[in-house]
PDB file of N, CA, C and O in Angstrom, chain B, residues numbered from 101:
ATOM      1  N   UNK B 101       8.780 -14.648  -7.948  1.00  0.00           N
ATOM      2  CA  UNK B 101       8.975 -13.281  -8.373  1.00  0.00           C
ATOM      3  C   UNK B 101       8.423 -12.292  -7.353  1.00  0.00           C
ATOM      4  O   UNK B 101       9.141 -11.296  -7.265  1.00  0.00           O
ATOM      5  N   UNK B 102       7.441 -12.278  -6.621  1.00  0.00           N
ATOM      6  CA  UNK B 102       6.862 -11.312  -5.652  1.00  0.00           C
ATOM      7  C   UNK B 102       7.705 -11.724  -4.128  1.00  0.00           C
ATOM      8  O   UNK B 102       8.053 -10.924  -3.259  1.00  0.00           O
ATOM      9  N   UNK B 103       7.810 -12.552  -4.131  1.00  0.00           N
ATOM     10  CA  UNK B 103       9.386 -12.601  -2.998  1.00  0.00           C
ATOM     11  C   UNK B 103      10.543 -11.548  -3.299  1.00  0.00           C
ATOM     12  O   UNK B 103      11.098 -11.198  -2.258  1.00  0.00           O
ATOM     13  N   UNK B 104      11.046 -10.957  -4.435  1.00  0.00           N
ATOM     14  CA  UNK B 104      11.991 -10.715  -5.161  1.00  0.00           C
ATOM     15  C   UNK B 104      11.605  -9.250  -4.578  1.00  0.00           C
ATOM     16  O   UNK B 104      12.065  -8.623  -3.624  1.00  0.00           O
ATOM     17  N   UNK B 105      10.428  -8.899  -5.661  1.00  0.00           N
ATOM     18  CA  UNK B 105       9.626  -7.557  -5.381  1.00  0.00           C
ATOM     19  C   UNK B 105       9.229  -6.886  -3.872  1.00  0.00           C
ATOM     20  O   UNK B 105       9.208  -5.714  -3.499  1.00  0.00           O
ATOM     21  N   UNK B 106       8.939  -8.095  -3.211  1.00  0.00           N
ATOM     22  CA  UNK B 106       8.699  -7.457  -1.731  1.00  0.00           C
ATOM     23  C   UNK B 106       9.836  -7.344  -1.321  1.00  0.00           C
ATOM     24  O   UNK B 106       9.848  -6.251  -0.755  1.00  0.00           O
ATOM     25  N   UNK B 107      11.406  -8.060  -1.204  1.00  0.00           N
ATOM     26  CA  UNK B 107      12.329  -7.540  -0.860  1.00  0.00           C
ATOM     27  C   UNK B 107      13.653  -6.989  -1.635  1.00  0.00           C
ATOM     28  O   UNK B 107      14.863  -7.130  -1.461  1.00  0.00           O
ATOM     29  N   UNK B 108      13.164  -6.573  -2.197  1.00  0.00           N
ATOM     30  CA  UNK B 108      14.035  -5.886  -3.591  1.00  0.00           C
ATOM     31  C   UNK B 108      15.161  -4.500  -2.612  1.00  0.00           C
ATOM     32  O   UNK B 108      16.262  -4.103  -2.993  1.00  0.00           O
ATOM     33  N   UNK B 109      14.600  -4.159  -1.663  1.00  0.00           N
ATOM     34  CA  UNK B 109      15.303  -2.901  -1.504  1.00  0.00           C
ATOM     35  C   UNK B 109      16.355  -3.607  -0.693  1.00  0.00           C
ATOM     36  O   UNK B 109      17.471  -3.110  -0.842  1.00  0.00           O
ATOM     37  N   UNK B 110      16.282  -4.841   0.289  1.00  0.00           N
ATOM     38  CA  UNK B 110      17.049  -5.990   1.275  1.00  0.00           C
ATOM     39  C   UNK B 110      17.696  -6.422   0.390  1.00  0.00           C
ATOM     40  O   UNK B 110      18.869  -6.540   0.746  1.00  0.00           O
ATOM     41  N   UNK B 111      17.469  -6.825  -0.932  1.00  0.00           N
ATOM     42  CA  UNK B 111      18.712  -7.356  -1.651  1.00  0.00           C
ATOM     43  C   UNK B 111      19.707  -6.393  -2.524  1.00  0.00           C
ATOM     44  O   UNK B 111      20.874  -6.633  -2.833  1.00  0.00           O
ATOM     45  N   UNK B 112      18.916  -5.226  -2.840  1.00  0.00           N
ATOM     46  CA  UNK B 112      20.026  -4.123  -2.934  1.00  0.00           C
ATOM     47  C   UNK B 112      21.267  -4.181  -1.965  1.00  0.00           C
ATOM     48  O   UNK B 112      22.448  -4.501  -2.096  1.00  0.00           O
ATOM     49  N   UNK B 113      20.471  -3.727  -0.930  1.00  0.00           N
ATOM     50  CA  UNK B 113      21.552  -2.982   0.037  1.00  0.00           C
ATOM     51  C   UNK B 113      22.514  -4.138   0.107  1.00  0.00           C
ATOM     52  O   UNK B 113      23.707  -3.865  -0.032  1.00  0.00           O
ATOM     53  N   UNK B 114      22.062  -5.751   0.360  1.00  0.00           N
ATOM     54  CA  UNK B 114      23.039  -6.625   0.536  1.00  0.00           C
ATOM     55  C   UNK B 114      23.981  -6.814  -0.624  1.00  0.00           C
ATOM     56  O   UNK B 114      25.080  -7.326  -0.411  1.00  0.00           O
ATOM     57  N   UNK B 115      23.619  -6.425  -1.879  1.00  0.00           N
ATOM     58  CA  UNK B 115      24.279  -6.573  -3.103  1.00  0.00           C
ATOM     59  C   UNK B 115      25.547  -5.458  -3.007  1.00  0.00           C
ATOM     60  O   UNK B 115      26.661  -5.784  -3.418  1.00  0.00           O
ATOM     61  N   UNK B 116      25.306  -4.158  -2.451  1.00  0.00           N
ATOM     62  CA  UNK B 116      25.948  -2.941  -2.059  1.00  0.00           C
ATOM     63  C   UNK B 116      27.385  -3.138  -0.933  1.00  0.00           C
ATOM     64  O   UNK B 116      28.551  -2.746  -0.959  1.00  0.00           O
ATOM     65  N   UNK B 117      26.417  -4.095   0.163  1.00  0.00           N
ATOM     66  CA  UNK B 117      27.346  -4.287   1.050  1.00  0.00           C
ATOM     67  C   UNK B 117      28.441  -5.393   0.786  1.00  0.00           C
ATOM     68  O   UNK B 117      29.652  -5.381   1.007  1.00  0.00           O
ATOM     69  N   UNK B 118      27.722  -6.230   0.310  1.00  0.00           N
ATOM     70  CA  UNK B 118      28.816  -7.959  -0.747  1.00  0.00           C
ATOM     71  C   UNK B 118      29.902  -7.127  -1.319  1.00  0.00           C
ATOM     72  O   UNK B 118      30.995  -7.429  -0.841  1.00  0.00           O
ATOM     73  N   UNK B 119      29.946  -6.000  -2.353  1.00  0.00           N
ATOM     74  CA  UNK B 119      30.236  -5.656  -3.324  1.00  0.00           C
ATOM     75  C   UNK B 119      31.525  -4.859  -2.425  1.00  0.00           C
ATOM     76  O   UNK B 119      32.686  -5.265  -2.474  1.00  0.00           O
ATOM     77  N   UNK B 120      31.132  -3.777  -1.687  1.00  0.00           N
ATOM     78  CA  UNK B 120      31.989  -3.236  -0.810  1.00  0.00           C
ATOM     79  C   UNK B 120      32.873  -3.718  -0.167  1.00  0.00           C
ATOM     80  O   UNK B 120      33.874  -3.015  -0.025  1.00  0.00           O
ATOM     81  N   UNK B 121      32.861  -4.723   0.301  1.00  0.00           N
ATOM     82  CA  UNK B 121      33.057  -5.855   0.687  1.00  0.00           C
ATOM     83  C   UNK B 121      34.775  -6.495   0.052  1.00  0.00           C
ATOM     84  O   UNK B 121      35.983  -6.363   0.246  1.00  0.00           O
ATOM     85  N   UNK B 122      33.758  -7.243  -0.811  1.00  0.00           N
ATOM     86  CA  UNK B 122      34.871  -7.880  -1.658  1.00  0.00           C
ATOM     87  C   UNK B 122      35.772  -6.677  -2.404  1.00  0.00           C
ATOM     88  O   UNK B 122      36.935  -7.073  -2.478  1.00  0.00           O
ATOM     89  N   UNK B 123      35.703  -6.085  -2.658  1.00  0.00           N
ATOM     90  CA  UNK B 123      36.063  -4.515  -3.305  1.00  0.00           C
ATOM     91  C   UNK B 123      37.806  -4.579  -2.482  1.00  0.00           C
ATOM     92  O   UNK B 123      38.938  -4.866  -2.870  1.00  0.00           O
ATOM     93  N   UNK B 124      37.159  -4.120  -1.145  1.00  0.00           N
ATOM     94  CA  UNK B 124      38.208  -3.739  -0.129  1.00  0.00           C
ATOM     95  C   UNK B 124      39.153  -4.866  -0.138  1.00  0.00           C
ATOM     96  O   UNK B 124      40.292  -4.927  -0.603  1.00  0.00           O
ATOM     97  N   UNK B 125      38.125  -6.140   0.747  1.00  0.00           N
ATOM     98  CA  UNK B 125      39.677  -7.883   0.647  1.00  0.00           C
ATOM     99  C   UNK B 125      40.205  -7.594  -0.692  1.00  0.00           C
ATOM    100  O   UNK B 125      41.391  -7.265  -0.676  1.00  0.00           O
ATOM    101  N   UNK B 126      39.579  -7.631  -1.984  1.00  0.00           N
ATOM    102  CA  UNK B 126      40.510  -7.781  -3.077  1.00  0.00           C
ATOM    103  C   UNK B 126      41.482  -6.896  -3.243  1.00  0.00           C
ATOM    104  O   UNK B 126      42.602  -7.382  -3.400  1.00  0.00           O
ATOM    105  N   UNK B 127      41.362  -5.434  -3.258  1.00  0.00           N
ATOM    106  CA  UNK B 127      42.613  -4.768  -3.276  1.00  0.00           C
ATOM    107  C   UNK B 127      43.303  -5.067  -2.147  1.00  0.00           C
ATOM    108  O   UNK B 127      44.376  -5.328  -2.691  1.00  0.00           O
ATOM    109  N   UNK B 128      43.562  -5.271  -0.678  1.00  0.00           N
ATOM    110  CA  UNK B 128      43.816  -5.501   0.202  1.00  0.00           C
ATOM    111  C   UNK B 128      44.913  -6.456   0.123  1.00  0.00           C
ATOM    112  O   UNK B 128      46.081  -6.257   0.456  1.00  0.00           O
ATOM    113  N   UNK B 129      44.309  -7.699  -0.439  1.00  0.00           N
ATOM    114  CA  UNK B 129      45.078  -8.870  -1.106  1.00  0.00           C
ATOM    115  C   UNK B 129      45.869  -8.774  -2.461  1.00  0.00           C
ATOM    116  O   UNK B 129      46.746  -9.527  -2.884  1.00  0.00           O
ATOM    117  N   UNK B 130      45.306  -7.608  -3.049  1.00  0.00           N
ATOM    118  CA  UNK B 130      46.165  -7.861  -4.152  1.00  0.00           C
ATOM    119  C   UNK B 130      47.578  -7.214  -3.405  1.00  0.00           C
ATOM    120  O   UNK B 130      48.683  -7.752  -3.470  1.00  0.00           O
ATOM    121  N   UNK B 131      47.340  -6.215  -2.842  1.00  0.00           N
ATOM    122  CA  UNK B 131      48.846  -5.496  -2.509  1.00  0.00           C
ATOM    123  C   UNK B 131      49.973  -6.188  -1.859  1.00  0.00           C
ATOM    124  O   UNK B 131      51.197  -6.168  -1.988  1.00  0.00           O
ATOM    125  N   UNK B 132      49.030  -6.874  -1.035  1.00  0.00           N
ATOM    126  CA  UNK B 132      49.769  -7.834  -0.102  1.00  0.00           C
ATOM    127  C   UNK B 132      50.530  -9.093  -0.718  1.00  0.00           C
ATOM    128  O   UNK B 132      51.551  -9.662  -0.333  1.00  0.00           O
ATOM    129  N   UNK B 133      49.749  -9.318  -1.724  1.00  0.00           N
ATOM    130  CA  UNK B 133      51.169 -10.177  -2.497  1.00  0.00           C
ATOM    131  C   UNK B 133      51.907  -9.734  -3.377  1.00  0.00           C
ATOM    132  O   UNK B 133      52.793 -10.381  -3.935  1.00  0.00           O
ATOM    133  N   UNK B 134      51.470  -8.009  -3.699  1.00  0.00           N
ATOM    134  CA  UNK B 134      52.452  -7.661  -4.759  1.00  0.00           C
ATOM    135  C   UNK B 134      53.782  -7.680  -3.492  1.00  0.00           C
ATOM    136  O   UNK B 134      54.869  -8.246  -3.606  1.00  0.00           O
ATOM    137  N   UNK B 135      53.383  -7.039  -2.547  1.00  0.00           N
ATOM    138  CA  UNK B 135      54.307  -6.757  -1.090  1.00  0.00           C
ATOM    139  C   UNK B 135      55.491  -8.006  -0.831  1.00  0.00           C
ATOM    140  O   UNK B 135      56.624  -7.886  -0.363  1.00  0.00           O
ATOM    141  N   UNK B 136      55.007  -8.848  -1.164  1.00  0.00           N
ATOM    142  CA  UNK B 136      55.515 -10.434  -0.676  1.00  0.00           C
ATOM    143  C   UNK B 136      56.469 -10.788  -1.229  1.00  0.00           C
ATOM    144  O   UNK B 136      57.619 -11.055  -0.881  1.00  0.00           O
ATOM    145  N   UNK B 137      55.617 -10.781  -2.676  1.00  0.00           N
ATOM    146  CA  UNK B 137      56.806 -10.765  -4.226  1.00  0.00           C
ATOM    147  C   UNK B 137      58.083  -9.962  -3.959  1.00  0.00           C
ATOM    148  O   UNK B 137      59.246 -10.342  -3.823  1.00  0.00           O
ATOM    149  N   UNK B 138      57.456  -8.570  -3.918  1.00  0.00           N
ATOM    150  CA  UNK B 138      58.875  -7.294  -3.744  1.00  0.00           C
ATOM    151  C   UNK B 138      60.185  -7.380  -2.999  1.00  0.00           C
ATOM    152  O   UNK B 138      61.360  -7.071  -3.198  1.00  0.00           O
ATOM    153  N   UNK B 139      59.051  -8.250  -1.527  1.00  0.00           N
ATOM    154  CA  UNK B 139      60.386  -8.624  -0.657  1.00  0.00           C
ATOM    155  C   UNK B 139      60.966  -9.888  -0.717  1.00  0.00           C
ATOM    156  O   UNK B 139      62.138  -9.774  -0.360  1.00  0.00           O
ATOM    157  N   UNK B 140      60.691 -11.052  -1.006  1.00  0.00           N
ATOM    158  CA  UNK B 140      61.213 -11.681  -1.513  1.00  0.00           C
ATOM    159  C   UNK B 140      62.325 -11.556  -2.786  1.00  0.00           C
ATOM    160  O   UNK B 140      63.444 -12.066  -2.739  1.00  0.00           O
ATOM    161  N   UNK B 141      61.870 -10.883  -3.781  1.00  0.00           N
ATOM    162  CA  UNK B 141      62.580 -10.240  -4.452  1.00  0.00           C
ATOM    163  C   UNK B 141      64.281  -9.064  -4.017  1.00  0.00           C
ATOM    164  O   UNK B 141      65.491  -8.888  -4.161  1.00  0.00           O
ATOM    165  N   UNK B 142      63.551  -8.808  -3.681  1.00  0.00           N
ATOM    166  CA  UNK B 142      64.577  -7.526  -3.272  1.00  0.00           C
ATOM    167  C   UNK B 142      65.121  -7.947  -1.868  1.00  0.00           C
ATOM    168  O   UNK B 142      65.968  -7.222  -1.346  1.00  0.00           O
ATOM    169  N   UNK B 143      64.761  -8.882  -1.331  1.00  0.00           N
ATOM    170  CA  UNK B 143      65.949  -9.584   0.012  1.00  0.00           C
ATOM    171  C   UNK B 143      65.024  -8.379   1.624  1.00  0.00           C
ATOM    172  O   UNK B 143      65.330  -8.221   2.806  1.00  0.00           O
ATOM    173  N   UNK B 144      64.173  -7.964   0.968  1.00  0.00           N
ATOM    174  CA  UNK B 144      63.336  -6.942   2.343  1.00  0.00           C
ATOM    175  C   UNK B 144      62.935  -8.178   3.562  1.00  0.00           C
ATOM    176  O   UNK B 144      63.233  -9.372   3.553  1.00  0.00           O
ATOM    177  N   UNK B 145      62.469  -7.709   4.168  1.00  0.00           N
ATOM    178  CA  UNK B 145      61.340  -8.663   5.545  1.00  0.00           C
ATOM    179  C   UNK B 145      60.433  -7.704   6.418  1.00  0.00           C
ATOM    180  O   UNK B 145      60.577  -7.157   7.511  1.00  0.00           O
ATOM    181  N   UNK B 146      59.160  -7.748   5.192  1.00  0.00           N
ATOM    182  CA  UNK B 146      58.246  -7.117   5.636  1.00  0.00           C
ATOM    183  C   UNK B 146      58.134  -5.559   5.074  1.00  0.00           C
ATOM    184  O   UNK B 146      57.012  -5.057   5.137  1.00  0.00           O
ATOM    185  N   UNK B 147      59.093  -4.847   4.589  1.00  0.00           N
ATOM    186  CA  UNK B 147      58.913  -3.575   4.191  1.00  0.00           C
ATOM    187  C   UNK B 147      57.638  -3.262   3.234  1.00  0.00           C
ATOM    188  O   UNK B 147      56.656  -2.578   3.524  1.00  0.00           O
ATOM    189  N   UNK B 148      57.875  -3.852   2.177  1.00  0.00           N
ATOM    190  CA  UNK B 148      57.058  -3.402   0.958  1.00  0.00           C
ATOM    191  C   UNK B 148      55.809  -4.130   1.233  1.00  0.00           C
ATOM    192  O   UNK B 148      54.788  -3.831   0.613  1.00  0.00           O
ATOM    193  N   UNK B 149      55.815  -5.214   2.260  1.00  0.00           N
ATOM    194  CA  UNK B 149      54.214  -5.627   2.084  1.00  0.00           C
ATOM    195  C   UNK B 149      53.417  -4.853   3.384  1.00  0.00           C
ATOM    196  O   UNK B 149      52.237  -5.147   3.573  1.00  0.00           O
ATOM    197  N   UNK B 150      54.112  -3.819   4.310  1.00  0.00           N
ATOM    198  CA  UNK B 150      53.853  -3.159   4.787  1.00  0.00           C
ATOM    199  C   UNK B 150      53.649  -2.129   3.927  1.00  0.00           C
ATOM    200  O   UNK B 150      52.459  -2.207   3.623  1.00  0.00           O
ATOM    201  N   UNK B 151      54.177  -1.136   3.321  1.00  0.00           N
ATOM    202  CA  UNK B 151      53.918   0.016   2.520  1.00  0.00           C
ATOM    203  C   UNK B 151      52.432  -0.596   1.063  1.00  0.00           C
ATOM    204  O   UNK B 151      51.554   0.116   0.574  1.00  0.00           O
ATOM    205  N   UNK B 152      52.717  -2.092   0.785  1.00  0.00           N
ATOM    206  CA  UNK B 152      51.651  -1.694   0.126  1.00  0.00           C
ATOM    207  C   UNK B 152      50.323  -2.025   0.473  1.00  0.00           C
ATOM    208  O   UNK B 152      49.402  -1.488  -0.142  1.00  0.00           O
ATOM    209  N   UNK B 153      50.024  -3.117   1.687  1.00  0.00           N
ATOM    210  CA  UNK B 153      48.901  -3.075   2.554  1.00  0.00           C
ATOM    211  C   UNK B 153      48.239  -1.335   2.824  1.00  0.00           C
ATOM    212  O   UNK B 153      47.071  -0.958   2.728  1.00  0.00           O
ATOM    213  N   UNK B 154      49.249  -0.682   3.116  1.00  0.00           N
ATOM    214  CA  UNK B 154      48.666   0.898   3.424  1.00  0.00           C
ATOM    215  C   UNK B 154      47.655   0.958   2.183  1.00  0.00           C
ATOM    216  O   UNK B 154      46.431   0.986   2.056  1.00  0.00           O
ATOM    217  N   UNK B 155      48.898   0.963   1.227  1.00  0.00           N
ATOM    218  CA  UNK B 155      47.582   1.704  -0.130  1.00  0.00           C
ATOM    219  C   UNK B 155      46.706   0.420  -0.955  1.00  0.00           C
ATOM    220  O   UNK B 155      45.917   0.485  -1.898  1.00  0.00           O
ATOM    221  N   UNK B 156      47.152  -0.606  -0.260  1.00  0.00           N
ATOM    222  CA  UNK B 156      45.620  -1.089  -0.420  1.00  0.00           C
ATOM    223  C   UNK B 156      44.451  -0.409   0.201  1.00  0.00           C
ATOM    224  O   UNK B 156      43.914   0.602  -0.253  1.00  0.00           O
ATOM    225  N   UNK B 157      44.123  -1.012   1.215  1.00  0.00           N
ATOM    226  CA  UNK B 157      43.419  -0.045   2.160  1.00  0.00           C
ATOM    227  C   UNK B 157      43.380   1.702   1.505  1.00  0.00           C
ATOM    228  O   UNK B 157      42.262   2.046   1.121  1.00  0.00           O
ATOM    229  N   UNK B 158      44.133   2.413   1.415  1.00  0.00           N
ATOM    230  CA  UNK B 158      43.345   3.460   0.518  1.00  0.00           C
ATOM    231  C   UNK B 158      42.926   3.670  -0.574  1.00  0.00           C
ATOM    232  O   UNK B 158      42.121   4.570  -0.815  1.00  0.00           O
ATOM    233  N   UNK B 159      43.476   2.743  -1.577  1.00  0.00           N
ATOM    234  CA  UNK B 159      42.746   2.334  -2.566  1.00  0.00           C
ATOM    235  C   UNK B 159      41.789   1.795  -2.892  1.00  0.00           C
ATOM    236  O   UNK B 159      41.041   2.089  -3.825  1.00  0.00           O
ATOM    237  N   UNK B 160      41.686   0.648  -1.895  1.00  0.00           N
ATOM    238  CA  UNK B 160      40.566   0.033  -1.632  1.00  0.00           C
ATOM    239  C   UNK B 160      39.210   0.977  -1.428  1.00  0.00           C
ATOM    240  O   UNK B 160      38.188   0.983  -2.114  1.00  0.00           O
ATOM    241  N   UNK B 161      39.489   1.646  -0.442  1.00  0.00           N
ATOM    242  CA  UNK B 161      38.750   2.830   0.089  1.00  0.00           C
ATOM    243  C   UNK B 161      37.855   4.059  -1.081  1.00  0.00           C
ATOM    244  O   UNK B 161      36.667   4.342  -1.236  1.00  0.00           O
ATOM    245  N   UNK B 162      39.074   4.512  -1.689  1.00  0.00           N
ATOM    246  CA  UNK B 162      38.785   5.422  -3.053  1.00  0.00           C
ATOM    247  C   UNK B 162      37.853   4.408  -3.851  1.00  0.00           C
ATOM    248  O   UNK B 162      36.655   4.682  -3.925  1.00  0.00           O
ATOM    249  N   UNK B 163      38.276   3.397  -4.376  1.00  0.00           N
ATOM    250  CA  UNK B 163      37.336   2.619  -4.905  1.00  0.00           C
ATOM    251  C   UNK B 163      35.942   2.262  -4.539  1.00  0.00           C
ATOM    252  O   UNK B 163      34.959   2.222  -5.279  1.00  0.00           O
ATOM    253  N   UNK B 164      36.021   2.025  -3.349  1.00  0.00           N
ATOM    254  CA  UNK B 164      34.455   1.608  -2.120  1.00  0.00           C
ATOM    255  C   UNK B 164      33.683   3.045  -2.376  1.00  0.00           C
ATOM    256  O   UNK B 164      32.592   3.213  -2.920  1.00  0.00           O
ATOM    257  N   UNK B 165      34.443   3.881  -1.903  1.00  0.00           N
ATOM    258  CA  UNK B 165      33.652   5.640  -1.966  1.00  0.00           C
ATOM    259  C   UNK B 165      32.940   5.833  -3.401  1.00  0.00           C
ATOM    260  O   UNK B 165      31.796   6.258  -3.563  1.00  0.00           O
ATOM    261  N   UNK B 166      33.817   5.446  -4.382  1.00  0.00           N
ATOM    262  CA  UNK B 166      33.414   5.997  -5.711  1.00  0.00           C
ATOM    263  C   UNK B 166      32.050   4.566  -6.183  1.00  0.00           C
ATOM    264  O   UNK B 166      31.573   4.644  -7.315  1.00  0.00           O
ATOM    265  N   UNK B 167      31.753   3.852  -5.611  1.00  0.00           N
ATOM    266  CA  UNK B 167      30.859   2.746  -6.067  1.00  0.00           C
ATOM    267  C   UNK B 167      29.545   3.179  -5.031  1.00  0.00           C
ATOM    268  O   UNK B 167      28.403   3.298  -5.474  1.00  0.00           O
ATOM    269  N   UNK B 168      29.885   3.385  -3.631  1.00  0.00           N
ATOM    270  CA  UNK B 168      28.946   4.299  -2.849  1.00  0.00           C
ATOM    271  C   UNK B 168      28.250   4.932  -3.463  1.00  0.00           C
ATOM    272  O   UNK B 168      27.031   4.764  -3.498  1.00  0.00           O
ATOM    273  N   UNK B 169      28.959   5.912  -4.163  1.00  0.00           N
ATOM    274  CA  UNK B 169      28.671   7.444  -4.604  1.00  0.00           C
ATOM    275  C   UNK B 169      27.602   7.387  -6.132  1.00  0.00           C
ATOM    276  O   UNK B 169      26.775   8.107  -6.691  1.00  0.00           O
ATOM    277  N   UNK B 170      28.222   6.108  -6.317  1.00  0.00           N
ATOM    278  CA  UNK B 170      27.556   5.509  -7.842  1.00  0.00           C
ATOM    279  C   UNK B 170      26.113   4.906  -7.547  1.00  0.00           C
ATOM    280  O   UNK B 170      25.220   4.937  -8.393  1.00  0.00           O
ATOM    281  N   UNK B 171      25.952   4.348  -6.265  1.00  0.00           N
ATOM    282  CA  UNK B 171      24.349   4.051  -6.050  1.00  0.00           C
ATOM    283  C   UNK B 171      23.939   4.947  -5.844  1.00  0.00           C
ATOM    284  O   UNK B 171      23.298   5.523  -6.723  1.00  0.00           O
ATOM    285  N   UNK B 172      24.128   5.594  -4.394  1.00  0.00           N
ATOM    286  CA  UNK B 172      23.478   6.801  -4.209  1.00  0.00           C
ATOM    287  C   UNK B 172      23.089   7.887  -5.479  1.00  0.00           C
ATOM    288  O   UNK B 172      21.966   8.387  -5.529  1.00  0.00           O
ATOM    289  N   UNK B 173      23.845   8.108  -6.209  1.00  0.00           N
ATOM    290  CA  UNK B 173      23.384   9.024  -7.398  1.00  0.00           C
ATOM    291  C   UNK B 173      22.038   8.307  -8.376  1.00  0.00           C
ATOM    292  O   UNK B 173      20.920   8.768  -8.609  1.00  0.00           O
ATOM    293  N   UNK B 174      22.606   7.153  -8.762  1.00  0.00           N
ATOM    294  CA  UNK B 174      22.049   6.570  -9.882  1.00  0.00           C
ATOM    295  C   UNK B 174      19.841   5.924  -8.511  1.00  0.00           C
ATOM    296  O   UNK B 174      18.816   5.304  -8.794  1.00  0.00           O
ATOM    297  N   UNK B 175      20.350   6.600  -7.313  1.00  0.00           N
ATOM    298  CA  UNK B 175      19.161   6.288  -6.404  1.00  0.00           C
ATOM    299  C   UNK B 175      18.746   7.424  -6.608  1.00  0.00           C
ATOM    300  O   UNK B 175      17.620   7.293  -7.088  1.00  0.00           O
ATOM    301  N   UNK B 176      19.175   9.181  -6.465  1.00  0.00           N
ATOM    302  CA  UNK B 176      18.633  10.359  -5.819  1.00  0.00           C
ATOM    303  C   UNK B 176      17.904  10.104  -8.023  1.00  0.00           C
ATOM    304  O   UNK B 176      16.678  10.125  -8.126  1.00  0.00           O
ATOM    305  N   UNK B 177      18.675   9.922  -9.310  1.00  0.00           N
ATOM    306  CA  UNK B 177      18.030   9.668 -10.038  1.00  0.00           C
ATOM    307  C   UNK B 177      16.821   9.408 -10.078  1.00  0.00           C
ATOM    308  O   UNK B 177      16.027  10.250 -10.498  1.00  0.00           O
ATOM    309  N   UNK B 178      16.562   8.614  -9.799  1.00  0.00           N
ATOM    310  CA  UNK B 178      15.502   7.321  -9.712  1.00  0.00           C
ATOM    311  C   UNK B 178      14.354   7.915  -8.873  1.00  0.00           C
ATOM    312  O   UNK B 178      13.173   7.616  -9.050  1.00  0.00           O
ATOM    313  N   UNK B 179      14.878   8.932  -7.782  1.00  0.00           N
ATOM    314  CA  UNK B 179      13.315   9.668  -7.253  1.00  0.00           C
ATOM    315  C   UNK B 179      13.091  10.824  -7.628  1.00  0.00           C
ATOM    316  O   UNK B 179      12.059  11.377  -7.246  1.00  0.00           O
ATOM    317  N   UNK B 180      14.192  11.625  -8.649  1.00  0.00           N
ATOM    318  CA  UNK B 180      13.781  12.680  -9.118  1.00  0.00           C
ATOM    319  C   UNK B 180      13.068  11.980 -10.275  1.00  0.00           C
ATOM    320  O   UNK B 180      12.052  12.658 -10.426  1.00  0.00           O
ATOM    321  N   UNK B 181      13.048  11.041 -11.128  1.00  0.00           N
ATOM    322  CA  UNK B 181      12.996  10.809 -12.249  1.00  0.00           C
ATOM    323  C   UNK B 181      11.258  10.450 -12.098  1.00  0.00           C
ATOM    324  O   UNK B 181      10.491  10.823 -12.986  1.00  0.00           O
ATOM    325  N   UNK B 182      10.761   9.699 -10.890  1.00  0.00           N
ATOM    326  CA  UNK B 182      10.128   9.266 -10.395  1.00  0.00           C
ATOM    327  C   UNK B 182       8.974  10.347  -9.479  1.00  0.00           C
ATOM    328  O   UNK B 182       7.820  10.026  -9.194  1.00  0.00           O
ATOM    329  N   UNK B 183       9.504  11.405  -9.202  1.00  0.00           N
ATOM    330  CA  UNK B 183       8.464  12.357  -8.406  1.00  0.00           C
ATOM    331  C   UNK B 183       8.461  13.337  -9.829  1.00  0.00           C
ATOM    332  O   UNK B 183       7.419  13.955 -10.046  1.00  0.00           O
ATOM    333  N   UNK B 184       9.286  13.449 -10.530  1.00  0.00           N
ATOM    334  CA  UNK B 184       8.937  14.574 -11.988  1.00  0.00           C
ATOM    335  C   UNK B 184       8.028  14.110 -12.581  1.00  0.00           C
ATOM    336  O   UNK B 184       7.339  14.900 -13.225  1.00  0.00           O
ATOM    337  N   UNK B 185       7.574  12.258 -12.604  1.00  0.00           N
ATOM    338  CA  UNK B 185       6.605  12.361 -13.508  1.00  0.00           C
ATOM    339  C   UNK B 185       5.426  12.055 -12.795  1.00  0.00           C
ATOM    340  O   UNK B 185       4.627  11.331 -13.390  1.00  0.00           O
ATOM    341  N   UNK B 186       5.140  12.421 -11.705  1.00  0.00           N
ATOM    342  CA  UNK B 186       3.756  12.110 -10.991  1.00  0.00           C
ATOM    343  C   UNK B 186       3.142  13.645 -10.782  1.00  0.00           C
ATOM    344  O   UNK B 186       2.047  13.804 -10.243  1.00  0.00           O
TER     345      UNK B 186
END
């Protein structure tokens, strides 16, 4: 447990960065086989898994930003919450 405690802030950030991480490959991948499906489907080569790789990647992105935005807050919390009561 004091292993844990002394590096608690090292396994945040790595938990942050894992998370970001997989976040991005997974939408990334999901598009890319919706993309695959489409053209296969629809007789394309390469169109739609080009157009939806794009908005993976910005989706991906919007998603990564908004989980960012979710530590950082639930952090600037945590030292207001933390210097108000000292």
């Amino acid at each position: 447990m004091l292993g844990y405690r002394k590096n608690r802030e090292l396994v945040e950030h790595l938990h942050v960065v894992m998370q970001v991480g997989l976040t991005m490959a997974g939408c990334i991948a999901f598009c890319f086989f919706i993309g695959v499906w489409l053209d296969r489907w629809l007789g394309t080569k390469g169109l739609f898994v080009s157009i939806f790789i794009i908005l993976g990647v910005i989706g991906g992105g919007i998603v990564v930003y908004r989980q960012i935005m979710e530590v950082v807050e639930a952090r600037d919390k945590e030292e207001n919450s933390s210097s108000n009561g000292k």
